[in-house]
Structure formats: structure tokens, C-alpha cells
C-alpha positions in Angstrom: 99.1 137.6 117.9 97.5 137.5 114.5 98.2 135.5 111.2 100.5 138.1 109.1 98.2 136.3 106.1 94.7 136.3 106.7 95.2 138.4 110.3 92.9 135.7 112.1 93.9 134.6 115.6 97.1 132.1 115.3 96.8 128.7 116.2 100.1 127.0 117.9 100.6 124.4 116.2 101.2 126.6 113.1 102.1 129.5 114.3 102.7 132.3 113.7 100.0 131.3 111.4 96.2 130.1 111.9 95.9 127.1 109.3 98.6 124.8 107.3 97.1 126.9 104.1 98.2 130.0 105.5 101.8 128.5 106.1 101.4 127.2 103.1 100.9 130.6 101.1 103.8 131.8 103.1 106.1 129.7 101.9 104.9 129.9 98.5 105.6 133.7 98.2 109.4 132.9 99.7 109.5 130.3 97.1 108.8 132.2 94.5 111.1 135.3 95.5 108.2 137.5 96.5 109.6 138.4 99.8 112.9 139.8 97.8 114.6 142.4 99.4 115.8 144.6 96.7 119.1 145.6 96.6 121.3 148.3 95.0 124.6 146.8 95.0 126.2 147.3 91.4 127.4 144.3 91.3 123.4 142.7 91.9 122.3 144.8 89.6 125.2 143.4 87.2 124.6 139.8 87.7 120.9 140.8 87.4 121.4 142.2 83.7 123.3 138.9 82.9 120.8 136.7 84.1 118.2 138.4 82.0 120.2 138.3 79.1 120.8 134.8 79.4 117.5 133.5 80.2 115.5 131.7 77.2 113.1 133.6 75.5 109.8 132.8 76.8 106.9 133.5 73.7 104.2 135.3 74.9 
């Protein structure tokens, strides 16, 4: 089996990963909604719209 994030042999103690830094990158794209499965629900796509309206404006 191979890391799904670098694709380098796994090692057990972090497996399905090689390396605590590949775990780590893992977890980070979870974290930050990167693994998202979209959805087309209307009422997602409703709360969505809300959510966005009610966030704070950010400058840019």
C-alpha cells in the first residue's frame, strides 16, 4: 500500500501514511474543509447563501 499523499511505501505505525508529516497534511486538508463533498441539496445551498451573507467582510 502506498501513502495517498506523497505515494511512498506506508509505514505502520502511521499508516495508511509514511511519515507523521504526511498525517499531518491529511488532517490539515479535512480541517480546513478541503475534502468537502459537495452537495446539491437546496436547502445546503440555502444555508450556504446565508452563511455568506452573514460572514464579516474580510478587506482584501
Amino acid at each position: 500500500m502506498s501513502c495517498p499523499i506523497c505515494e511512498k511505501k506506508t509505514d505502520p505505525k502511521y499508516r495508511p501514511f509514511c511519515s507523521k508529516r504526511c498525517a499531518d497534511l491529511d488532517l490539515a486538508k479535512w480541517l480546513s474543509g478541503s475534502y468537502a463533498i459537495p452537495s446539491e441539496d437546496p436547502e445546503d445551498l440555502e444555508e450556504a447563501a446565508r452563511e455568506v451573507e452573514s460572514a464579516p467582510k474580510r478587506p482584501h
